[in-house]
matplotlib code that plots the C-alpha trace (Angstrom):
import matplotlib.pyplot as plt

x = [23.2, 21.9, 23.0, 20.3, 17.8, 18.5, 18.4, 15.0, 13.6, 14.0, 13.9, 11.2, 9.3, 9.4, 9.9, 6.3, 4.6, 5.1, 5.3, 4.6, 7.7, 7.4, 7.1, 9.8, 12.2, 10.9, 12.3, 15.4, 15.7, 14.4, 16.8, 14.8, 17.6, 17.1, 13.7, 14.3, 15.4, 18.7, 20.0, 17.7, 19.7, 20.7, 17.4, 16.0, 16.1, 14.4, 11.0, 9.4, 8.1, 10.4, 9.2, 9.5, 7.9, 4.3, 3.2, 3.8, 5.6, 7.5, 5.3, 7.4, 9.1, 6.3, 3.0, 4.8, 4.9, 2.1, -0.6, 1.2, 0.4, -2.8, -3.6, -2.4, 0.0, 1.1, 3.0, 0.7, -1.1, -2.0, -2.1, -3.1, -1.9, -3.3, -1.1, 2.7, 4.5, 8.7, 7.4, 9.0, 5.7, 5.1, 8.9, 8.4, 5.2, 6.9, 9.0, 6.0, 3.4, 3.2, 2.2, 1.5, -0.5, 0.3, -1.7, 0.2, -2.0, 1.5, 2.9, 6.3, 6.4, 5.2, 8.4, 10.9, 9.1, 9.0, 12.8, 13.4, 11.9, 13.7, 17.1, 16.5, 15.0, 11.4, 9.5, 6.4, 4.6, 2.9, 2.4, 0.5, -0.6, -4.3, -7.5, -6.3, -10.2, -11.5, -8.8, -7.6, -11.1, -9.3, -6.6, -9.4, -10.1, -7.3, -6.4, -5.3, -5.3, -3.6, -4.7, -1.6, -4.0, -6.9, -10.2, -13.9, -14.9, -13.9, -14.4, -17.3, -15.3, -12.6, -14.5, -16.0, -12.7, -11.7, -12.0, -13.9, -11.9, -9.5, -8.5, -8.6, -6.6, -7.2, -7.5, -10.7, -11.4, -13.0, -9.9, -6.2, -6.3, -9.4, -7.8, -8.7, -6.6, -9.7, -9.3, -11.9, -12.4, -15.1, -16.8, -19.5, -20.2, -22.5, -21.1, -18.0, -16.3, -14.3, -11.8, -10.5, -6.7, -6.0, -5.4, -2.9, -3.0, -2.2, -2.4, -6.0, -7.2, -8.2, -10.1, -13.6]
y = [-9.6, -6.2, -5.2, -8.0, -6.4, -2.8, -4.4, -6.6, -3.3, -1.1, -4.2, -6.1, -3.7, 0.1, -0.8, -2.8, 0.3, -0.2, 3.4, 3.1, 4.7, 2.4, -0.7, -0.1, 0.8, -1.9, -4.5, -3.1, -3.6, -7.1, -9.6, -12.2, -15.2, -15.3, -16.3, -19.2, -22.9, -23.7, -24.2, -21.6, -18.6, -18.0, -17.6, -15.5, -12.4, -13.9, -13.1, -15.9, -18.2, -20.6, -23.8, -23.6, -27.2, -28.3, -27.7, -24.1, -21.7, -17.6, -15.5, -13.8, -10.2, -8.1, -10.3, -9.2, -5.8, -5.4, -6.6, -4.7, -1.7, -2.7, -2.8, 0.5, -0.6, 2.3, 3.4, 3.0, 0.4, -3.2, -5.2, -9.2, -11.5, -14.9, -17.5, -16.7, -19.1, -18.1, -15.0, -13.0, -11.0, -10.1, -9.4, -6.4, -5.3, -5.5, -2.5, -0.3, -1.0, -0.8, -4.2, -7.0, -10.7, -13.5, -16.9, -20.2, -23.2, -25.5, -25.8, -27.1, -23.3, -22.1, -22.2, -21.6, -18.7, -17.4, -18.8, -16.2, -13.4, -13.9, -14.1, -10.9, -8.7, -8.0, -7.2, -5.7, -9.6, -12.0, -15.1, -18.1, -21.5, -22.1, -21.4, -18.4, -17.9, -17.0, -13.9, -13.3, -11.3, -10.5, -8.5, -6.9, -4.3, -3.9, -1.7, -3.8, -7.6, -9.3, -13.5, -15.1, -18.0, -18.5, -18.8, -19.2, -16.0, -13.3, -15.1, -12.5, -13.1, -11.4, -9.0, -8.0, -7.7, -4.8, -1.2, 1.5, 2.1, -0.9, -2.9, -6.7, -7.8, -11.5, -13.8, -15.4, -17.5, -21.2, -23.2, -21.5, -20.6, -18.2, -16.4, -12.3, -10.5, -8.6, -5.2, -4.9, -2.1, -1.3, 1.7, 1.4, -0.9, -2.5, -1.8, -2.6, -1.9, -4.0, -3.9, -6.5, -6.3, -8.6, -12.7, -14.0, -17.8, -19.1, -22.1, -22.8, -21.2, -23.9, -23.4, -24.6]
z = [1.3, 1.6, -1.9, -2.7, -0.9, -2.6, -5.8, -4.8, -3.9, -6.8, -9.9, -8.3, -6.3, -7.7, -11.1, -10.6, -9.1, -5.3, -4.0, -0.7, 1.0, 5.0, 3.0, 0.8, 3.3, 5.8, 2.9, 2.5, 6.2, 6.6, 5.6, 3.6, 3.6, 7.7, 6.7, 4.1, 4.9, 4.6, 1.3, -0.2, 0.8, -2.0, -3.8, -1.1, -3.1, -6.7, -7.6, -7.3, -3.9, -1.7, -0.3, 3.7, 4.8, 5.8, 1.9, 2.6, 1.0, 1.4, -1.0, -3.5, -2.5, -4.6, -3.0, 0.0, -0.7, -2.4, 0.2, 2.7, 0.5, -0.3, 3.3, 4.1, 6.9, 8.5, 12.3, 14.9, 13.3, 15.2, 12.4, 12.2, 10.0, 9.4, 7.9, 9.2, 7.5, 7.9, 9.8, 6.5, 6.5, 9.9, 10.1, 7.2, 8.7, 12.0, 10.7, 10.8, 12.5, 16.3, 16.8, 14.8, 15.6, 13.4, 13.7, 11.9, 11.9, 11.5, 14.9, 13.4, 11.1, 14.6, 16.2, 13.3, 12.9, 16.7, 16.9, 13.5, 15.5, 18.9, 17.0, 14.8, 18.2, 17.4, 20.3, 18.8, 17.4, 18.8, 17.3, 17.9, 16.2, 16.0, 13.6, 11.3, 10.4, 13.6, 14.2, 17.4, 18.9, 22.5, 20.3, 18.3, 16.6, 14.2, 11.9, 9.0, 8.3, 6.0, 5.1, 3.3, 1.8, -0.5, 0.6, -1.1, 0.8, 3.2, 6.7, 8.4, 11.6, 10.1, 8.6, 11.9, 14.1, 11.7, 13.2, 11.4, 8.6, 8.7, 5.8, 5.2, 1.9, 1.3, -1.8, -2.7, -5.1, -5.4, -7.0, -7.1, -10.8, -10.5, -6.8, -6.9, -4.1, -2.5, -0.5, 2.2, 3.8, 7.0, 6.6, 9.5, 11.8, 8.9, 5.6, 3.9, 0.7, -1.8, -4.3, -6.4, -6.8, -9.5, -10.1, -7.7, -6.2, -3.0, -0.8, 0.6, 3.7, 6.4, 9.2, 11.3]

ax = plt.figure().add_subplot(projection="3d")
ax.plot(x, y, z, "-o")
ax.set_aspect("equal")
plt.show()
């Protein structure tokens, strides 16, 4: 299916302003039907989100690409992501960062997701289940992190395992309708900045 995956790229992502060149060509190297349930393969390339079980779902291809470019996602980069769902995400991000932590709260997604990763050979995430809300500190600071789920505010834990300069890109918003995707970014120990991305909506974040 990589002819899909060309053609996702350059209808679905260029065409809608994605520029950035490592997240472009990390989806033209993912393959996106190895992250779908069975049956779905053959939607794995539309625009538009797949159900994967536990009330969960695989974002569309351009949410994909445009948090990861939102979020600056670079090599190098140790990059968290909270919510992994198929593991589709971490799997693109895989393809350029140096490292990349991905908490799923669903132990059952848990495993089809590790199984996904182990099959395709990456080596550089690490993925547990537990509370996507309070990070993963002892992996801390990161560069980057990226919450696939709607929340009424940026979690300060969160917030504060960021290293100078990193970015969070999360969507926040009281009900689903009224979700903005938010751009944080640390500036000092202290201060952060913000950017509102646009209306999206997501399944709610959960967490203690």
């Amino acid at each position: 299916m990589s002819d899909n995956r060309y053609r996702m790229v350059d209808r679905q992502l260029v065409r809608r302003g994605i520029s950035d060149r490592n997240v472009l060509d990390a989806m033209r190297d993912v393959a996106r039907e190895a992250f779908v349930d069975p049956g779905f393969e053959a939607f794995a390339y539309e625009d538009e989100p797949l159900p994967i079980g536990e009330g969960q779902t695989i974002s569309q291809p351009y949410i994909v690409a445009l948090m990861i470019e939102a979020a600056g996602v670079k090599p190098g980069d140790k990059v968290l992501e909270v919510g992994t769902g198929s593991g589709y995400a971490a799997a693109v991000m895989a393809g350029i960062a140096k490292s990349v932590y991905t908490i799923e709260r669903h132990a059952a997604l848990e495993q089809g997701a590790r199984g996904r990763f182990e099959k395709l050979g990456f080596d550089n995430i690490e993925l547990r289940v537990g509370d996507g809300t309070k990070g993963w500190p002892e992996a801390a600071p990161f560069d980057a992190i990226i919450v696939a789920a709607g929340a009424s505010k940026a979690p300060q834990r969160l917030m504060d395992q960021l290293d100078i300069g990193g970015r969070l890109v999360i969507p926040v918003g009281a009900e689903a309708r009224s979700q903005r995707l938010l751009k944080i970014t640390r500036v000092s120990g202290t201060q952060f900045e913000e950017e509102d991305l646009g209306g999206v909506r997501f399944v709610p974040l959960i967490g203690g």
